[in-house]
PDB file of N, CA, C and O in Angstrom:
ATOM      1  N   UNK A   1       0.842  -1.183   0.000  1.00  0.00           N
ATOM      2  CA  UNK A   1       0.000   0.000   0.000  1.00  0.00           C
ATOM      3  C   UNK A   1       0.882   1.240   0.000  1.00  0.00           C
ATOM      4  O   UNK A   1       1.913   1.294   0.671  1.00  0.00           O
ATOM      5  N   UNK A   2       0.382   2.388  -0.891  1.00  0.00           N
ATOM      6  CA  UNK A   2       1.623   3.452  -0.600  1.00  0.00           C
ATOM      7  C   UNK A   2       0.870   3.864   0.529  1.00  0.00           C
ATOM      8  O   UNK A   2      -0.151   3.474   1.096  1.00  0.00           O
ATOM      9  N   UNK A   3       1.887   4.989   0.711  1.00  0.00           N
ATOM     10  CA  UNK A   3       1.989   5.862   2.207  1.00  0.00           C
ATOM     11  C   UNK A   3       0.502   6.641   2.128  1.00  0.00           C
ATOM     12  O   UNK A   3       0.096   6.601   0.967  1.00  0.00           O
ATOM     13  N   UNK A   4      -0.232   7.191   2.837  1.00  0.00           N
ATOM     14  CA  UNK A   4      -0.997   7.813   3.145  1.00  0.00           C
ATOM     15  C   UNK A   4      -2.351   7.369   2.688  1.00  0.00           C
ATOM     16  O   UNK A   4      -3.349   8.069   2.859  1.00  0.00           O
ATOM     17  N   UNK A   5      -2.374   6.322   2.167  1.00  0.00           N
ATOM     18  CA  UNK A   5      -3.548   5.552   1.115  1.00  0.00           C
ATOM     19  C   UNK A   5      -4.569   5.581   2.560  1.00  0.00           C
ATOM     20  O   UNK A   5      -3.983   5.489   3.639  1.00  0.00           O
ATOM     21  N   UNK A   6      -5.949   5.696   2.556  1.00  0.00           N
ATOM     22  CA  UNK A   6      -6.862   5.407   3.560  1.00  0.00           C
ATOM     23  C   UNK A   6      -7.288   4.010   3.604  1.00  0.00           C
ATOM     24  O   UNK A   6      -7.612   3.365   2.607  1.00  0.00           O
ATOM     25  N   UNK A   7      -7.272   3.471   5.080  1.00  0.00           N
ATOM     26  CA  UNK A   7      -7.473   1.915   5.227  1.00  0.00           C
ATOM     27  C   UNK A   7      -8.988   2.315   5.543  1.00  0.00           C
ATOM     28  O   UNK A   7      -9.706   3.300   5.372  1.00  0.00           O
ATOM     29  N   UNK A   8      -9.133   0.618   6.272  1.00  0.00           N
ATOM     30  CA  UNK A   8     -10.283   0.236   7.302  1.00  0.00           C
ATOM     31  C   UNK A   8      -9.778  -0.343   7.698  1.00  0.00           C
ATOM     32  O   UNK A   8      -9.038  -1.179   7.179  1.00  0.00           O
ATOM     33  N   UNK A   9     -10.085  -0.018   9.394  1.00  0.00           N
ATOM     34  CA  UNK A   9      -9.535  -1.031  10.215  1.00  0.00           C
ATOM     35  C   UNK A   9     -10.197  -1.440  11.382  1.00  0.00           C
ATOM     36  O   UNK A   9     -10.600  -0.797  12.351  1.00  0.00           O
ATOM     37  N   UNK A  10     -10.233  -2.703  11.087  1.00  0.00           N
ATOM     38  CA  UNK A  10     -11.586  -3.387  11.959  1.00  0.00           C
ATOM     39  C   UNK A  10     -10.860  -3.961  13.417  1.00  0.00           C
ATOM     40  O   UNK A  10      -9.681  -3.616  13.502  1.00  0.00           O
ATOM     41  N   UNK A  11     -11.350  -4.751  14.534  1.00  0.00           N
ATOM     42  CA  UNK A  11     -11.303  -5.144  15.491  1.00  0.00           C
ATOM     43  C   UNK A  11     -12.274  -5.524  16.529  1.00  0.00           C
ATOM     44  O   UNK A  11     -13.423  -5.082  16.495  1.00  0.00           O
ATOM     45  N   UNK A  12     -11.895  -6.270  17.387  1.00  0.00           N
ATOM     46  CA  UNK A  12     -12.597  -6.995  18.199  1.00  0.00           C
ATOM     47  C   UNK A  12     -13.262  -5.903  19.284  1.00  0.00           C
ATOM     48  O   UNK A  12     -12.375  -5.051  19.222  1.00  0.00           O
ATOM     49  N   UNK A  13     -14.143  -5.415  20.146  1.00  0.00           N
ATOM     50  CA  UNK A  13     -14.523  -4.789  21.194  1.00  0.00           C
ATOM     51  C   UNK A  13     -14.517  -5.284  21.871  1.00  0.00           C
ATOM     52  O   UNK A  13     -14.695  -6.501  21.904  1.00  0.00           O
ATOM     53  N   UNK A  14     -14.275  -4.450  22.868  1.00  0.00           N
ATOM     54  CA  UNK A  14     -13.808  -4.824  24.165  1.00  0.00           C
ATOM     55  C   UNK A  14     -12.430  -5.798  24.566  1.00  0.00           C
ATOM     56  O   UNK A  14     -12.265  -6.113  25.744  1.00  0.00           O
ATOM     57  N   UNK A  15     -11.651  -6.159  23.717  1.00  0.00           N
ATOM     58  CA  UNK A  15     -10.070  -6.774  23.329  1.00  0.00           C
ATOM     59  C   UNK A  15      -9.432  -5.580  23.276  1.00  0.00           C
ATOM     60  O   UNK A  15      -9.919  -4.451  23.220  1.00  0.00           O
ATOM     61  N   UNK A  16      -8.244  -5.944  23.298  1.00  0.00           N
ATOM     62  CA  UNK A  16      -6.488  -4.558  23.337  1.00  0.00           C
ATOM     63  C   UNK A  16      -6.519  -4.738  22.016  1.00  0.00           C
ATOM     64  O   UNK A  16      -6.343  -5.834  21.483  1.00  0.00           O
ATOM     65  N   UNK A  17      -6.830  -3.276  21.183  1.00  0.00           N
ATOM     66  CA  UNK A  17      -7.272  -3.117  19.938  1.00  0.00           C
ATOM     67  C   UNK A  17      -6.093  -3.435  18.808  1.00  0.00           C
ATOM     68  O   UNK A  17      -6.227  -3.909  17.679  1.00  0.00           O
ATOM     69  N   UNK A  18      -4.733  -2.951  19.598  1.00  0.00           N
ATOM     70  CA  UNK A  18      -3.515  -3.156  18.769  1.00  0.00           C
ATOM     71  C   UNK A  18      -3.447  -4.610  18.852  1.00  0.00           C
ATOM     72  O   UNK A  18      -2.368  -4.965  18.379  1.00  0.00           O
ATOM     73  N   UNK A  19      -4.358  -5.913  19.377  1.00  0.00           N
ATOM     74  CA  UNK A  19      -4.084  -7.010  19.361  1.00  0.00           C
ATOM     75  C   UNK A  19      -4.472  -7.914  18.673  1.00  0.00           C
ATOM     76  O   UNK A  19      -3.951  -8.986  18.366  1.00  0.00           O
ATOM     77  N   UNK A  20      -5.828  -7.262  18.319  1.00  0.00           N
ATOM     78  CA  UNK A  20      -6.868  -7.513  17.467  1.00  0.00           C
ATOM     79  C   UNK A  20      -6.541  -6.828  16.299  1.00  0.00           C
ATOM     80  O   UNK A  20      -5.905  -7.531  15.514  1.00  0.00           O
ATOM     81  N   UNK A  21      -6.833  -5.336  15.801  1.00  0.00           N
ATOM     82  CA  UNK A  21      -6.973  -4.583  14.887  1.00  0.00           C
ATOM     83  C   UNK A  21      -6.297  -5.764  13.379  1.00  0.00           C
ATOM     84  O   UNK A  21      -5.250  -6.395  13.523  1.00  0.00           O
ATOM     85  N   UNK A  22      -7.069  -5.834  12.166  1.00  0.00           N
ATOM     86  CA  UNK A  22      -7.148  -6.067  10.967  1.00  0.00           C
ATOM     87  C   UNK A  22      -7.249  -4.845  10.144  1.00  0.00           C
ATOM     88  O   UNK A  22      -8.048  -3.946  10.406  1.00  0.00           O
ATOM     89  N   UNK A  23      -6.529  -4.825   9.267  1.00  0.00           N
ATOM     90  CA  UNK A  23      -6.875  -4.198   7.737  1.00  0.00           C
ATOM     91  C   UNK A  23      -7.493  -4.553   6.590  1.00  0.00           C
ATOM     92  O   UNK A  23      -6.913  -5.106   5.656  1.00  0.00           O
ATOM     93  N   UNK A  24      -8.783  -4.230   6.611  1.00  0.00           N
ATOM     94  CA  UNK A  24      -9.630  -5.078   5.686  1.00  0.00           C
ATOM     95  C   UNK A  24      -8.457  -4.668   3.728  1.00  0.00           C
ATOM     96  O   UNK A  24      -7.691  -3.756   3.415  1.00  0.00           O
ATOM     97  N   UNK A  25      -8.916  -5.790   3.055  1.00  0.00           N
ATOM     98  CA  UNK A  25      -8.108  -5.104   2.106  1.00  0.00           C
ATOM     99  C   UNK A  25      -9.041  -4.577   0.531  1.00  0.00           C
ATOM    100  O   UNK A  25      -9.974  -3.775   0.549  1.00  0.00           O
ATOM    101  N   UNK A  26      -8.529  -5.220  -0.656  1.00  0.00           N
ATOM    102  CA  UNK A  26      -9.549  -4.752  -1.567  1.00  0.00           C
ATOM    103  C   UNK A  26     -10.697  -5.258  -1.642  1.00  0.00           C
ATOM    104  O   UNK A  26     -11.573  -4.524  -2.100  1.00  0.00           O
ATOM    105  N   UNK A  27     -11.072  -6.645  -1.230  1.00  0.00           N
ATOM    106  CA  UNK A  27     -12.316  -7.265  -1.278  1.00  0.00           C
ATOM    107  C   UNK A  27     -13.681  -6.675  -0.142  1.00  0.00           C
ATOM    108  O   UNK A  27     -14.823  -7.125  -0.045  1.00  0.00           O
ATOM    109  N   UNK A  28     -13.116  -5.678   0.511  1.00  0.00           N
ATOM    110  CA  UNK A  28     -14.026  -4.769   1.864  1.00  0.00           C
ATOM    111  C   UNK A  28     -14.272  -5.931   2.925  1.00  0.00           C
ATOM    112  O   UNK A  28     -13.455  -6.849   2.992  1.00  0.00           O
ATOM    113  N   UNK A  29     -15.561  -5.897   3.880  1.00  0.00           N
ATOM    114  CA  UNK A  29     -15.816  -6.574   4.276  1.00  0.00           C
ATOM    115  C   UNK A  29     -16.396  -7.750   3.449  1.00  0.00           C
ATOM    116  O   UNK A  29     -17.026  -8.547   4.144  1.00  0.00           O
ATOM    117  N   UNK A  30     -16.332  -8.046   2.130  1.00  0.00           N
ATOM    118  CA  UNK A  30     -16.776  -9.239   1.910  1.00  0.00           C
ATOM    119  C   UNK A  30     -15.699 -10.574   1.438  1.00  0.00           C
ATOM    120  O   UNK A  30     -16.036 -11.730   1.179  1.00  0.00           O
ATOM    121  N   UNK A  31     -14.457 -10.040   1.430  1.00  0.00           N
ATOM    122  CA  UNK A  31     -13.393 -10.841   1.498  1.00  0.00           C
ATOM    123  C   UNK A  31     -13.491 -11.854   2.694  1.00  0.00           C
ATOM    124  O   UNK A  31     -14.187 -12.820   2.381  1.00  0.00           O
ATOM    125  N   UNK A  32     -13.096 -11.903   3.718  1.00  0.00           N
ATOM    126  CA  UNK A  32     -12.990 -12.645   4.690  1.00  0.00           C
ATOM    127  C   UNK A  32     -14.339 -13.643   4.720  1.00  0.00           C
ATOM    128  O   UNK A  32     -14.061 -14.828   4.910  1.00  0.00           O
ATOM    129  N   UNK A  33     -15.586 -13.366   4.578  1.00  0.00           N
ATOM    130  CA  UNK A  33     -16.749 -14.240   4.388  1.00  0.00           C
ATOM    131  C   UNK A  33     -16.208 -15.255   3.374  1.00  0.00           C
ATOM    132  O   UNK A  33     -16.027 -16.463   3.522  1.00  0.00           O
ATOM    133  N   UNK A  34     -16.009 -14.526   2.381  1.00  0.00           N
ATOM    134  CA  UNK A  34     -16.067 -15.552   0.932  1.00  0.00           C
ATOM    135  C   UNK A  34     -14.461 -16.205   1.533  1.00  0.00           C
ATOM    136  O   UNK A  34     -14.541 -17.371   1.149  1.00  0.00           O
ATOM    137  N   UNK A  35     -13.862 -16.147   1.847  1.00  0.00           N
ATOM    138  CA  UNK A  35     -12.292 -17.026   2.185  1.00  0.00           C
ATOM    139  C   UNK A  35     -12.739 -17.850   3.101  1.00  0.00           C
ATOM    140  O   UNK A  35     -12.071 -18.875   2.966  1.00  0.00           O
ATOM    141  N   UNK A  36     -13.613 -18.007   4.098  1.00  0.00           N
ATOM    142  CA  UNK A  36     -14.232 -19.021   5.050  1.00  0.00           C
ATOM    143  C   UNK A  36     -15.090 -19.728   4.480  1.00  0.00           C
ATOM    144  O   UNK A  36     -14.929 -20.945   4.575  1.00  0.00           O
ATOM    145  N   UNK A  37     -16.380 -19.174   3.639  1.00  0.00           N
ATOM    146  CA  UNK A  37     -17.157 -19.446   2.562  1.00  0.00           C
ATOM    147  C   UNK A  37     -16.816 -20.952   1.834  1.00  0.00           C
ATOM    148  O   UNK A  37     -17.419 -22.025   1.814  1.00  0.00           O
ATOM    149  N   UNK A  38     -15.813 -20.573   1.374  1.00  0.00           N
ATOM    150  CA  UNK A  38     -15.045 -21.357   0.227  1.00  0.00           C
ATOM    151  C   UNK A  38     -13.889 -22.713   0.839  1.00  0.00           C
ATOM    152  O   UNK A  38     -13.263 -23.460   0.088  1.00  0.00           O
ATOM    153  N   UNK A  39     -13.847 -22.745   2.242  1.00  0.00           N
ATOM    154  CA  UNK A  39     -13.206 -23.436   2.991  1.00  0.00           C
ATOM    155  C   UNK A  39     -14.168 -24.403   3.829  1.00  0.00           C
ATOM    156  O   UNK A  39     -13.839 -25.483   4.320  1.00  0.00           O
ATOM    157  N   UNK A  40     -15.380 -23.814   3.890  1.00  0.00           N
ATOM    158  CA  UNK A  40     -16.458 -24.790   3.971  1.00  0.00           C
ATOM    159  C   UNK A  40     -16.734 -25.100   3.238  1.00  0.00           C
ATOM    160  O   UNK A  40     -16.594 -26.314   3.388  1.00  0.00           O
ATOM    161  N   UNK A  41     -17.366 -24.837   1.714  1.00  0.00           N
ATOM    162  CA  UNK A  41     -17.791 -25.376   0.527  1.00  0.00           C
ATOM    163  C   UNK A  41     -16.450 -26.572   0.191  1.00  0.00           C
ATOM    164  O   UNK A  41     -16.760 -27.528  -0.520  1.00  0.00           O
ATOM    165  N   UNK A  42     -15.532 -26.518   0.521  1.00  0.00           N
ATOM    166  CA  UNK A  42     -14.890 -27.238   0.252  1.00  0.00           C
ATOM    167  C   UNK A  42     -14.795 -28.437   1.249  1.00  0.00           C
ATOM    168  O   UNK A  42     -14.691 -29.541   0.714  1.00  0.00           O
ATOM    169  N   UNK A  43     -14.808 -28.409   2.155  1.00  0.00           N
ATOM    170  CA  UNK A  43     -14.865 -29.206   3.541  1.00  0.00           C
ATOM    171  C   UNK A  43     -16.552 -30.012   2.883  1.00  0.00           C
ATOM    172  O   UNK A  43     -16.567 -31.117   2.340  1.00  0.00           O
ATOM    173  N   UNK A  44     -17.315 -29.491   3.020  1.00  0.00           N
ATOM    174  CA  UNK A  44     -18.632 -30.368   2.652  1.00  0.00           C
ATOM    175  C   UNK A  44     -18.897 -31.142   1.081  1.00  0.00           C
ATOM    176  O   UNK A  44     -19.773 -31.894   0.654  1.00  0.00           O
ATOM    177  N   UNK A  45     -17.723 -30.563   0.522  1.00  0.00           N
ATOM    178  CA  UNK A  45     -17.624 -31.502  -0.703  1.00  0.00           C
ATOM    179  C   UNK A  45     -17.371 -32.604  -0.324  1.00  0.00           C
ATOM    180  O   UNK A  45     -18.100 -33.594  -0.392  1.00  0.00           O
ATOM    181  N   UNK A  46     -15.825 -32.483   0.310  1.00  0.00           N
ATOM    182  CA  UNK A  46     -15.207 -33.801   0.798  1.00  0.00           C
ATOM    183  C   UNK A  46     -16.361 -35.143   2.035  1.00  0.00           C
ATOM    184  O   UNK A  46     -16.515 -36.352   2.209  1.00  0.00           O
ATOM    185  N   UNK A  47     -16.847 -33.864   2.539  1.00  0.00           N
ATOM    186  CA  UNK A  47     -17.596 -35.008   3.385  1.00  0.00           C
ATOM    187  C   UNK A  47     -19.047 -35.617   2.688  1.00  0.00           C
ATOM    188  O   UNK A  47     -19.423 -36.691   3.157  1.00  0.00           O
ATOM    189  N   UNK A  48     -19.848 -35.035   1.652  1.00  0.00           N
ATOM    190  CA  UNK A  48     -20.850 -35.605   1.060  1.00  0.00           C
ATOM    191  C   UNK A  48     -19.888 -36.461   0.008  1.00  0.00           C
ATOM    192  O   UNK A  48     -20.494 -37.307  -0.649  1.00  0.00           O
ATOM    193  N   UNK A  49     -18.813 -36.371  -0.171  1.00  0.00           N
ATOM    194  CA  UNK A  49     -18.285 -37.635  -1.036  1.00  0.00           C
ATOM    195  C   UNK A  49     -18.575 -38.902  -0.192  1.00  0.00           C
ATOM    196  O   UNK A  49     -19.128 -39.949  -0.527  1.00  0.00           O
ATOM    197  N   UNK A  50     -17.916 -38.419   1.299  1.00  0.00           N
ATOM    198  CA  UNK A  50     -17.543 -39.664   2.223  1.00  0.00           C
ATOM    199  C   UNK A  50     -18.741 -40.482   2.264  1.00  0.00           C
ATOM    200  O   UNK A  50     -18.693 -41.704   2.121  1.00  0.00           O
ATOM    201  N   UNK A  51     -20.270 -39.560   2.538  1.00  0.00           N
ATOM    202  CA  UNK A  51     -21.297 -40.004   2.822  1.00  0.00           C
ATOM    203  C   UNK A  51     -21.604 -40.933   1.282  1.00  0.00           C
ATOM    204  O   UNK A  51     -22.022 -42.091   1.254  1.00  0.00           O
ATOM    205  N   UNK A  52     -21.337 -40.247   0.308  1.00  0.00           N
ATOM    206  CA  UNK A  52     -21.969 -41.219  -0.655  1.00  0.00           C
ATOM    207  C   UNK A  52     -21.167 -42.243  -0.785  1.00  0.00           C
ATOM    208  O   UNK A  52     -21.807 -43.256  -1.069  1.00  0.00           O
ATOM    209  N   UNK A  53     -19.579 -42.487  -0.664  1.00  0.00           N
ATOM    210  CA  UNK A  53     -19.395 -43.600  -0.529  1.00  0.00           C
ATOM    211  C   UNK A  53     -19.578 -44.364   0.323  1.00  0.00           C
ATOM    212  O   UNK A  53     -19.637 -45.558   0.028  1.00  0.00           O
ATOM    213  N   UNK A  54     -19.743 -43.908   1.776  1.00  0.00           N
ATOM    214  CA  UNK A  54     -20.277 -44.971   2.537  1.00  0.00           C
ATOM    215  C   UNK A  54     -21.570 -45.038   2.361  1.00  0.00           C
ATOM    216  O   UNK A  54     -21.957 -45.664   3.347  1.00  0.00           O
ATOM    217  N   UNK A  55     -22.614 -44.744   1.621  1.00  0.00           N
ATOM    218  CA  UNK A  55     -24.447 -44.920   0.910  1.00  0.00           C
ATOM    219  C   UNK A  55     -24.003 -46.180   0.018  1.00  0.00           C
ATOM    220  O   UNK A  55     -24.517 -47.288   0.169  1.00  0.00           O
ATOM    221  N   UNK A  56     -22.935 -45.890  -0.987  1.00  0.00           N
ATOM    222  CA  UNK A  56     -22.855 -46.948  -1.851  1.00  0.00           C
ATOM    223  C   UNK A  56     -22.189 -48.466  -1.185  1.00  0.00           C
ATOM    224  O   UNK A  56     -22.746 -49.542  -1.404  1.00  0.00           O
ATOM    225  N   UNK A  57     -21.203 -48.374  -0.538  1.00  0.00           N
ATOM    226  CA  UNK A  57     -20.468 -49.701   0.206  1.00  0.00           C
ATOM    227  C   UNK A  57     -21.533 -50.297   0.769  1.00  0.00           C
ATOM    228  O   UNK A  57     -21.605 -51.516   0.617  1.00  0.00           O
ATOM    229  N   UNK A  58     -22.885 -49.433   1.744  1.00  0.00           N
ATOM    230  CA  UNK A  58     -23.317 -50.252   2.707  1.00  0.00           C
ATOM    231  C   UNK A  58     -24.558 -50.677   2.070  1.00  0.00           C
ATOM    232  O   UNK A  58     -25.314 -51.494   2.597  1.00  0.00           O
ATOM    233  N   UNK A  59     -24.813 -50.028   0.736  1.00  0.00           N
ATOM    234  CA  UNK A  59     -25.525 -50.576  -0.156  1.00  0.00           C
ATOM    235  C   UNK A  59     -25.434 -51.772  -1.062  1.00  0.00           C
ATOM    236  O   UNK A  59     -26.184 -52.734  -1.228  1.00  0.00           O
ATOM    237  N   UNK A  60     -24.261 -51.412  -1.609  1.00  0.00           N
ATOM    238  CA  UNK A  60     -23.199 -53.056  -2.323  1.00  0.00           C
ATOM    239  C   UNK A  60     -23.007 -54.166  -0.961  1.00  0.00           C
ATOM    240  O   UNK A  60     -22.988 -55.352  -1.291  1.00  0.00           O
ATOM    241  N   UNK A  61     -22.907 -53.954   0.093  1.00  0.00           N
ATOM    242  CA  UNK A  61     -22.796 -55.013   0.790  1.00  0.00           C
ATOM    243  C   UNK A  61     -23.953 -55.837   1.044  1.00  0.00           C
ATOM    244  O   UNK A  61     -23.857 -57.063   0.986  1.00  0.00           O
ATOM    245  N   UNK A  62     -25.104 -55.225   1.338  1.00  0.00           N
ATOM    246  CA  UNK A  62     -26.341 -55.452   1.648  1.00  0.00           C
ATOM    247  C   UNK A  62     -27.332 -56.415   0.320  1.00  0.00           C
ATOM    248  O   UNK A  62     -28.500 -56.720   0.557  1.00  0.00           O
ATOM    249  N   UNK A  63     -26.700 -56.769  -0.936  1.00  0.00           N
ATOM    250  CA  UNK A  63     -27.296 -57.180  -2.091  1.00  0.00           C
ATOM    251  C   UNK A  63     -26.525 -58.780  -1.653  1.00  0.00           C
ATOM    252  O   UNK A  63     -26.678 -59.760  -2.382  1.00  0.00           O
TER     253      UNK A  63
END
C-alpha cells in the first residue's frame, strides 16, 4: 500500500485493539466471508463424497 492511502480497520470490542486490529483489504468486508465461505464449501464436498461412498459400500454389501 503506498503511504498515506486510507485503510479500514476493523477489530474486536472490548479486546487490546492493537491485538486484534485487521486491515480489511480490496475485497471490503466481503473478502474474509467468501475465504471461510469457500473453505467450507470445500470441507462439505469432501464429506458428502464420504457419505456417498459410505451410501454406496453399505448398499453393495447389503445385495
Amino acid at each position: 500500500m503506498p503511504q498515506g492511502q486510507a485503510v479500514t480497520v476493523r477489530y474486536r470490542l472490548g479486546k487490546n485493539p492493537t491485538r486484534t486490529a485487521t486491515v480489511m483489504g480490496r475485497g471490503g468486508a466481503w473478502s474474509p466471508l467468501f475465504g471461510q465461505l469457500f473453505g467450507i464449501f470445500v470441507s462439505g464436498c469432501f464429506a458428502a463424497f464420504g457419505v456417498l461412498s459410505l451410501w454406496l459400500g453399505v448398499e453393495e454389501l447389503s445385495r
